[in-house]
C-alpha positions as CSV (number, residue, x, y, z in Angstrom):
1,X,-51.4,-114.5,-3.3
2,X,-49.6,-117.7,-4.6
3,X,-45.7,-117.4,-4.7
4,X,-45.5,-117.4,-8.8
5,X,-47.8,-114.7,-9.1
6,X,-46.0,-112.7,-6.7
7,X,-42.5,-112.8,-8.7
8,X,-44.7,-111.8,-11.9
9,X,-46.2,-108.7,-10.5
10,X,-43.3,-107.5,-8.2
11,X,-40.2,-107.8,-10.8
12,X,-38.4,-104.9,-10.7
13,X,-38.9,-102.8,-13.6
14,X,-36.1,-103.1,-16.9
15,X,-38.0,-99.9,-18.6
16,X,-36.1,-97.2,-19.1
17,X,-38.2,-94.8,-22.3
18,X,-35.8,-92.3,-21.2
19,X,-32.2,-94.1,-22.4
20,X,-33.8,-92.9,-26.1
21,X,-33.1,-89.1,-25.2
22,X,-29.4,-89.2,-24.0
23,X,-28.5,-89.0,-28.1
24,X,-30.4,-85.9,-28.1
25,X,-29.4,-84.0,-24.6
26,X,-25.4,-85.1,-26.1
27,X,-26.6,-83.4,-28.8
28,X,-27.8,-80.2,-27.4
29,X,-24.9,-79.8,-25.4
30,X,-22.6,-80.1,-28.6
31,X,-24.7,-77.6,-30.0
32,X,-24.1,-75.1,-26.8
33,X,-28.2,-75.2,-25.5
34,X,-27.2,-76.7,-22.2
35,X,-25.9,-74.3,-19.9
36,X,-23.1,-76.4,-17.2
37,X,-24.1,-76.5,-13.6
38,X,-22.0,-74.1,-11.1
39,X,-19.4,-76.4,-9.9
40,X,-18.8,-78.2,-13.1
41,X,-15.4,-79.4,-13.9
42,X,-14.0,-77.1,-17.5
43,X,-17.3,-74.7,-17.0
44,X,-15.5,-71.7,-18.3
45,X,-14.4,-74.0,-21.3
46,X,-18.1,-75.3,-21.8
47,X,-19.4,-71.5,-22.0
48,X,-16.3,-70.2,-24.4
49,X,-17.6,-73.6,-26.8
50,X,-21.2,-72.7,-26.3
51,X,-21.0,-68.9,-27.3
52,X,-18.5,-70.0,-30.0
53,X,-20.9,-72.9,-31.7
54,X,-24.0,-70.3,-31.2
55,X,-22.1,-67.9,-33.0
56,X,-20.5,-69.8,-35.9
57,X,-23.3,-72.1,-36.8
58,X,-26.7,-71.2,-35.0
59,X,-26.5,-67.4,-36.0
60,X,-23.6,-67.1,-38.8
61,X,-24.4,-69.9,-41.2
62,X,-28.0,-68.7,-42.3
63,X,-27.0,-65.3,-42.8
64,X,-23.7,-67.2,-44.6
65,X,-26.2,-68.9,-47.0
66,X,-28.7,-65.9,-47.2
67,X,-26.2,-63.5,-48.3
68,X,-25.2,-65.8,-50.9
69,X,-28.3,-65.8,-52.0
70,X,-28.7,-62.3,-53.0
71,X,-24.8,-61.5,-53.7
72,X,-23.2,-64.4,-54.8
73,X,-23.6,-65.0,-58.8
74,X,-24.9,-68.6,-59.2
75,X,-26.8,-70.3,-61.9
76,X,-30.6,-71.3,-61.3
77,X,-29.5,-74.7,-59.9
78,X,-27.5,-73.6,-57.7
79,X,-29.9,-70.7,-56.4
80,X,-32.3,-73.0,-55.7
81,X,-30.1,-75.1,-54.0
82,X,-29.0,-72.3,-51.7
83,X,-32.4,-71.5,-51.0
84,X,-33.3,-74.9,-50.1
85,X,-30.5,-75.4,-47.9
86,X,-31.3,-72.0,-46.2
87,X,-34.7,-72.9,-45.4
88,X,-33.6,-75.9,-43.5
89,X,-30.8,-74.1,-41.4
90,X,-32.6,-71.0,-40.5
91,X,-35.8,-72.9,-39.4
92,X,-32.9,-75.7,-37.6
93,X,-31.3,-72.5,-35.8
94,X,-35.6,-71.7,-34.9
95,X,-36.2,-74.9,-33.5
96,X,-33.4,-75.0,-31.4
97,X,-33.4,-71.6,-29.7
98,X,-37.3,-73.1,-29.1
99,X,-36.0,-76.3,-27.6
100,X,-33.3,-74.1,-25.7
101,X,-36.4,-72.4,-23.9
102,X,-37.8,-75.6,-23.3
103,X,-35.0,-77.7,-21.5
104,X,-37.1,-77.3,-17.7
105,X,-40.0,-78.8,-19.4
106,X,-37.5,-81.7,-21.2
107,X,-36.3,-82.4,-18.1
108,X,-40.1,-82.3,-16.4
109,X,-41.3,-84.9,-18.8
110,X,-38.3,-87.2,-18.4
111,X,-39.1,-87.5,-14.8
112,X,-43.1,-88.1,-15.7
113,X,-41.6,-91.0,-18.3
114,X,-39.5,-92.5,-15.5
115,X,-42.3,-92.5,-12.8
116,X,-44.4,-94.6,-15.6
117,X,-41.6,-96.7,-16.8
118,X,-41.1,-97.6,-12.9
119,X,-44.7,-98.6,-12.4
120,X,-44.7,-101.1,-15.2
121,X,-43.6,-104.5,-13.5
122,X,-45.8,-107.3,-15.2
123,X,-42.8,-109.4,-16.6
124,X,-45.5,-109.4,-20.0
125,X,-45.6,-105.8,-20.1
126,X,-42.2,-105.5,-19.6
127,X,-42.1,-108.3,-22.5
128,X,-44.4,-106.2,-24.8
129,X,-42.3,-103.7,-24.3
130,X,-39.0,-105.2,-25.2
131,X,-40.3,-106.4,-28.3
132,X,-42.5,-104.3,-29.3
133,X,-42.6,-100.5,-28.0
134,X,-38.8,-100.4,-27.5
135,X,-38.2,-101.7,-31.1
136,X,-40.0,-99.0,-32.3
137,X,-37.9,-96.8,-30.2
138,X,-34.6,-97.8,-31.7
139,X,-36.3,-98.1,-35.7
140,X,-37.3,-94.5,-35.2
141,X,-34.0,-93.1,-33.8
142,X,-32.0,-95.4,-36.3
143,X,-33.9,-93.9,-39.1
144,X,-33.1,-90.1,-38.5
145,X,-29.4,-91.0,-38.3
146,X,-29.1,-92.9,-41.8
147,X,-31.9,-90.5,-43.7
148,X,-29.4,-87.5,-42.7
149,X,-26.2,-89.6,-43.1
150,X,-27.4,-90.8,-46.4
151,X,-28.2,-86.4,-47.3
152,X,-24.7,-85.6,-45.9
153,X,-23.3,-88.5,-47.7
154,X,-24.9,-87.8,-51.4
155,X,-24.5,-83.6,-50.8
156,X,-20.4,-84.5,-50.3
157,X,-20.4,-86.7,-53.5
158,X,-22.4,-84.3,-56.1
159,X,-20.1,-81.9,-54.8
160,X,-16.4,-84.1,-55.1
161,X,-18.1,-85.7,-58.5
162,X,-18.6,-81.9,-59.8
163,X,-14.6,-81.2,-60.2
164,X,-15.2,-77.7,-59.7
165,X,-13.1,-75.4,-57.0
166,X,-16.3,-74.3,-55.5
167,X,-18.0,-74.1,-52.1
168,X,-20.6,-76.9,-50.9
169,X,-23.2,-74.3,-51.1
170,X,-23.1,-70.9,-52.5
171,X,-23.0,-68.7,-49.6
172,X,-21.0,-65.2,-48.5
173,X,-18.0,-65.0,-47.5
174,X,-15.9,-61.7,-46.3
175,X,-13.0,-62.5,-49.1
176,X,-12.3,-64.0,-52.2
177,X,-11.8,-67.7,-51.6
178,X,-10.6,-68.1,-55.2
179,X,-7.4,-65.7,-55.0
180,X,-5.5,-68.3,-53.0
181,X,-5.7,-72.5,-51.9
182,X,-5.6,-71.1,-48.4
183,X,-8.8,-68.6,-48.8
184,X,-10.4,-71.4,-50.3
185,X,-9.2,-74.1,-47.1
186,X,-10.6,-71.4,-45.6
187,X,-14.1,-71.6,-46.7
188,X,-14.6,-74.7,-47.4
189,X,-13.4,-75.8,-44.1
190,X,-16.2,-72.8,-42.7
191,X,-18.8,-74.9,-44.8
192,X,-18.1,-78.2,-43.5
193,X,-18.1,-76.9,-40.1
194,X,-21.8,-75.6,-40.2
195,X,-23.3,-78.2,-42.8
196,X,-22.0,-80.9,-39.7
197,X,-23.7,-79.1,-36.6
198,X,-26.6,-78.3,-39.0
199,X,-27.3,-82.0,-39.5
200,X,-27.0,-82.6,-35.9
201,X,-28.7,-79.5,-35.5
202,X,-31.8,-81.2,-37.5
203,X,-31.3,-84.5,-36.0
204,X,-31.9,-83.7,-32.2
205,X,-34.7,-81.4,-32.8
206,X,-36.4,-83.5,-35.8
207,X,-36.2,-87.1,-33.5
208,X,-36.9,-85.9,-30.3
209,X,-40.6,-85.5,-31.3
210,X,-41.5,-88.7,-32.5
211,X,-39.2,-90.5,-29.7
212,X,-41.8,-88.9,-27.4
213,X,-45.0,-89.4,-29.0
214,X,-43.8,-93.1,-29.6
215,X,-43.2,-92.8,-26.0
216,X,-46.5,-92.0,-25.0
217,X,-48.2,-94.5,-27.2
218,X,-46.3,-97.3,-25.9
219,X,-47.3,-96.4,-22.0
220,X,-50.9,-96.0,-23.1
221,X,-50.4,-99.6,-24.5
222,X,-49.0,-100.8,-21.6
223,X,-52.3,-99.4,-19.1
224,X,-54.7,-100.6,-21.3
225,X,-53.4,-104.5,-21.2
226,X,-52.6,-103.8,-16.7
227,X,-56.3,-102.5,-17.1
228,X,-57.7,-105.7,-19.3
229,X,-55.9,-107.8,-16.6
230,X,-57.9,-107.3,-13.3
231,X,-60.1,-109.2,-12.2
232,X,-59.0,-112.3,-13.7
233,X,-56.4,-113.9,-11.1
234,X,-57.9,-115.8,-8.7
235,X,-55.8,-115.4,-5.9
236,X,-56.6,-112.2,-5.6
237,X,-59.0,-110.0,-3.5
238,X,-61.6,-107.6,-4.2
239,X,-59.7,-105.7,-2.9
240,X,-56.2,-106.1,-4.6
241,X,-58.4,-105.6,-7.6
242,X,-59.6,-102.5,-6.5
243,X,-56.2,-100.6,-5.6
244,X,-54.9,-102.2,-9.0
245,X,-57.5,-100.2,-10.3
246,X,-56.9,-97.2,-8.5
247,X,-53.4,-97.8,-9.3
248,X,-54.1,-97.2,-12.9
249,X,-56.1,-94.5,-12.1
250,X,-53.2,-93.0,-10.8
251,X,-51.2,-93.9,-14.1
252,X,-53.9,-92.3,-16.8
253,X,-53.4,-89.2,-14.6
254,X,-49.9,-89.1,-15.3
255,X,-50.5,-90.3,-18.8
256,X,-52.6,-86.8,-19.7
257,X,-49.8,-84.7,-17.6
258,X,-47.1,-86.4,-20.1
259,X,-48.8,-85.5,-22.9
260,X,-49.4,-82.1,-21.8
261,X,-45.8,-81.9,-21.4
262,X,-44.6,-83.1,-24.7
263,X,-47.4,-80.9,-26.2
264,X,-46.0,-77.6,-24.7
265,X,-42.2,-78.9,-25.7
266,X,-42.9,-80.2,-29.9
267,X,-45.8,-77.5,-30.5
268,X,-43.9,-74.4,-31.9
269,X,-40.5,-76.9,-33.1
270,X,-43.4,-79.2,-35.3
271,X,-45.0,-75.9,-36.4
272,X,-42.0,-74.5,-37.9
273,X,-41.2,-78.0,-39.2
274,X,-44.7,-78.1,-41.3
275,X,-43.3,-75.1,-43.2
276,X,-39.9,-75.7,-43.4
277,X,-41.0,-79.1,-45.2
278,X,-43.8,-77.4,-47.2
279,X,-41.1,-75.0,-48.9
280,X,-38.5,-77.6,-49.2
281,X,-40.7,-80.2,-51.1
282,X,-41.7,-77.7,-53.6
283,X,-37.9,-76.3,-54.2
284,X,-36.6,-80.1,-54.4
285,X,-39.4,-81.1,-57.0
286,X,-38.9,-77.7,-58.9
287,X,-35.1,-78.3,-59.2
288,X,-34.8,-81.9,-60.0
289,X,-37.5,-81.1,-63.0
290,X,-36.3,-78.0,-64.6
291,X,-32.7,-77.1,-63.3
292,X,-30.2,-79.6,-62.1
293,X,-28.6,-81.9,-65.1
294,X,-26.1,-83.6,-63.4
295,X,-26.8,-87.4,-62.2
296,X,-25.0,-86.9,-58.6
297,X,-27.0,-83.2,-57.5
298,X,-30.5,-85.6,-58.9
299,X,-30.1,-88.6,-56.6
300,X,-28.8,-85.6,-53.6
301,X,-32.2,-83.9,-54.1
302,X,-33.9,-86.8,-54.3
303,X,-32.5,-88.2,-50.8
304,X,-33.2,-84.4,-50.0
305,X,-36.7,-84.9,-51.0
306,X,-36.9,-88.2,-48.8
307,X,-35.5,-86.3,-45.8
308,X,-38.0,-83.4,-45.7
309,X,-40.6,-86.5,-45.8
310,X,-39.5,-88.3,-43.0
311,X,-38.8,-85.5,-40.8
312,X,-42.6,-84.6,-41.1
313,X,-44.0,-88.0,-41.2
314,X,-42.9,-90.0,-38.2
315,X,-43.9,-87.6,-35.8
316,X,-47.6,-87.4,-37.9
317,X,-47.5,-91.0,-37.7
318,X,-47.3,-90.7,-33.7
319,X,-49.5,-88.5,-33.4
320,X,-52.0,-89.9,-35.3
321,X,-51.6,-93.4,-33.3
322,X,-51.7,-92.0,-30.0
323,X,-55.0,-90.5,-29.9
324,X,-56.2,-93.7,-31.3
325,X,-55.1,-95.4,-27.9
326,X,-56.6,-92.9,-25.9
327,X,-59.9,-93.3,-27.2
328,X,-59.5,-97.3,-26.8
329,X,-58.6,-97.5,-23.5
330,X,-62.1,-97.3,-22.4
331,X,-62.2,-100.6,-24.2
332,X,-59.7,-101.6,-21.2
333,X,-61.8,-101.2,-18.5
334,X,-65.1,-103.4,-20.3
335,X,-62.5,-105.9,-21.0
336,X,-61.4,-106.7,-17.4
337,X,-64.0,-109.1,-15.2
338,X,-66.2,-106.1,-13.9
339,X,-69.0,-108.2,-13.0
340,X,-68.3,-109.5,-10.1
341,X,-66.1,-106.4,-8.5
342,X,-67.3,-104.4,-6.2
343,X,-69.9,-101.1,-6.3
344,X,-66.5,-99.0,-5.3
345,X,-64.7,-100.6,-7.9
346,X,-67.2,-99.7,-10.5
347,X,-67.4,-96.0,-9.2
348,X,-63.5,-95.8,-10.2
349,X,-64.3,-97.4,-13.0
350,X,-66.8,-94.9,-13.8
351,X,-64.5,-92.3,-13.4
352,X,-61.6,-94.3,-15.2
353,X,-64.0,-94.1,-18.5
354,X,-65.3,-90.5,-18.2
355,X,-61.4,-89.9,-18.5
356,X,-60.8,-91.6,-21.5
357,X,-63.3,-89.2,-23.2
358,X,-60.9,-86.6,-22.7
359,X,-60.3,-85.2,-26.5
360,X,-56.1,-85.5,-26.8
361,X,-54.7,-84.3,-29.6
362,X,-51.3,-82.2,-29.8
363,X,-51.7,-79.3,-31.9
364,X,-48.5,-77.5,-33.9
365,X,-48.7,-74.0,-33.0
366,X,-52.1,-74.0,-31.4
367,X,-53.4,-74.1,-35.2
368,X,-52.4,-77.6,-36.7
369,X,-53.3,-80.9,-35.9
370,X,-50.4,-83.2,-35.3
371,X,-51.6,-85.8,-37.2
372,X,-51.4,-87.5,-40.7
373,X,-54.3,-85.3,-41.9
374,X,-51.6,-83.0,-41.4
375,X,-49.0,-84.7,-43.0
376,X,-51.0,-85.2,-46.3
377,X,-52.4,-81.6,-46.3
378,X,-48.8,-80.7,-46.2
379,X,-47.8,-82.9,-48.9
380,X,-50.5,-81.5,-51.3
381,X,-49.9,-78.2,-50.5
382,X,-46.2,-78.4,-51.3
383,X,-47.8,-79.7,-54.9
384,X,-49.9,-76.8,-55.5
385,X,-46.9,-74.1,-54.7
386,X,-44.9,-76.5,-57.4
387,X,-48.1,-76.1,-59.8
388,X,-47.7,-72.4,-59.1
389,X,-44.5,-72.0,-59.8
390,X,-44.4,-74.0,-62.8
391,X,-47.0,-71.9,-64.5
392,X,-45.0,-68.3,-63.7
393,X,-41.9,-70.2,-65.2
């Protein structure tokens, strides 16, 4: 093997998939999922915050808001507000306690990505994935933070544009927050405390999902062009060739055992997601149309609208796009100079293809297609509960 070759196909791997995931496990921990280890430094200090989050935010705020519902007097724009905003933190507290269960298997397919991340040492596939794969990484992560920024941002300025000494959300509270300016501190300060852990609450579970899918798509990229490559460097063996194949062997196996690892993690979260959305897109339509008047609550539920969207469609997106790769990368191994390999090498390449017939798609719940079929249904069926609705009005 000439020396130039050499540097290209042993250069240390600079992949590292799993860099996109420390937001979320920072995350968690905030939110009190992630239990410390034995002989951690401020352990006792770490389980006091974790019960003390779980309490206040995971548990009390959707009871907070679904009290209000039923006991707090509030016109019909403000009902429907509450209920939309209920929806979204009682399915948030859901997904959570679902990724809390999940942590072993979060942790199992982190060490999956980094065994395929470290394989990958082709300075052009560690180019593609620079400018391609990793891009999409960062677009998708930057995109959850500025769609619920941007919900935070317009639900704080209907409310400071309203003028009124009222909470953020109708919801119960234990006392009168409007005998005194400390009652009221009180409450609002209770609100502002739950709506910011329920937007990082929805922000950790909502992106990890389509980080991962994204993920997996990109290393499916990445074996179909190693795959495309054999065969065609001359200063290789038959050989080389065939190990490189059985290499990649070795690599679709792993491929499958990922996504059968993010499948078991994002099933139930995504499930409750496609209904969370489905109610939320028909309250947000119903009360821009018929209830709220005032120009600062319309653009809110308008980004609100936006922000059920793109929770939904990203990871539909992902899902859609990675069984499309799978059932290409048979297209990899006809692409590669077969001819002239050996009968061994064709028997693995045999075997290589019968894989790639594998039907792959991850399924919400066992029942749903992750896919943008999925996405779309959901959409329309959203529109036919508003249709519904609008005829009882």
């Amino acid at each position: 093997m000439s020396t130039a070759n050499t540097e290209i196909l042993s250069k240390p791997s600079s992949i590292n998939c799993r860099e996109f995931f420390i937001i979320n496990w920072k995350s968690w921990k905030l939110l009190g999922i992630i239990m410390p280890q034995r002989d951690a430094r401020n352990r006792l200090l770490h389980i006091f915050w974790n019960i003390f989050i779980n309490i206040t935010v995971t548990c009390m705020f959707p009871i907070h808001l679904m009290l209000g519902i039923f006991l707090v007097k509030a016109t019909k724009s403000e009902l429907f507000e509450n209920v939309s905003i209920f929806i979204t933190s009682a399915g948030a507290a859901l997904k959570l306690i679902i990724f809390a269960s999940n942590v072993k298997r979060i942790i199992k397919m982190e060490q999956i990505l980094q065994t395929l991340d470290e394989r990958i040492q082709h300075i052009d596939d560690q180019l593609y994935y620079t400018q391609h794969i990793k891009r999409h990484l960062i677009y998708v992560q930057r995109m959850y933070i500025v769609v619920y920024l941007a919900v935070g941002f317009f639900a704080s300025l209907a409310f400071i544009a309203s003028g009124e000494q009222k909470l953020f959300y109708p919801g119960w509270m234990p006392f009168n927050f409007h005998q005194s300016w400390w009652h009221y501190s009180a409450a609002l300060g209770y609100q502002l405390h739950g709506i910011f852990f329920q937007i990082m609450h929805n922000f950790a579970n909502d992106s990890f999902s389509p980080k991962a899918l994204c993920a997996l798509s990109g290393h499916i990229q990445l074996l179909y062009k190693r795959v495309a490559r054999i065969g065609y460097d001359p200063s290789l063996t038959s050989q080389e060739n065939e190990r490189e194949l059985n290499r990649c062997v070795t690599h679709q196996k792993d491929l499958y055992e990922l996504f059968d690892a993010i499948q078991e993690i994002i099933s139930w979260p995504i499930f409750c997601q496609l209904f969370v959305s489905l109610a939320n897109l028909c309250v947000a339509m119903v009360a821009v149309l018929f209830f709220v008047t005032d120009i600062f609550y319309r653009i809110y539920y308008v980004m609100y609208f936006f922000g059920m969207i793109m929770q939904l469609f990203p990871v539909c997106y992902y899902g859609s796009d990675f069984v499309i790769l799978f059932e290409k990368l048979h297209y990899a191994v006809f692409s590669c100079n077969w001819t002239g390999q050996s009968k061994r090498f064709k028997r693995h390449m045999i075997l290589f293809t019968e894989r790639t017939l594998k039907m792959s798609m991850a399924m919400a719940g066992g029942m749903f297609p992750i896919h943008l079929t999925t996405f779309f249904a959901t959409c329309k069926g959203a529109y036919s509960m508003f249709a519904v609705v609008i005829t009882m009005k």
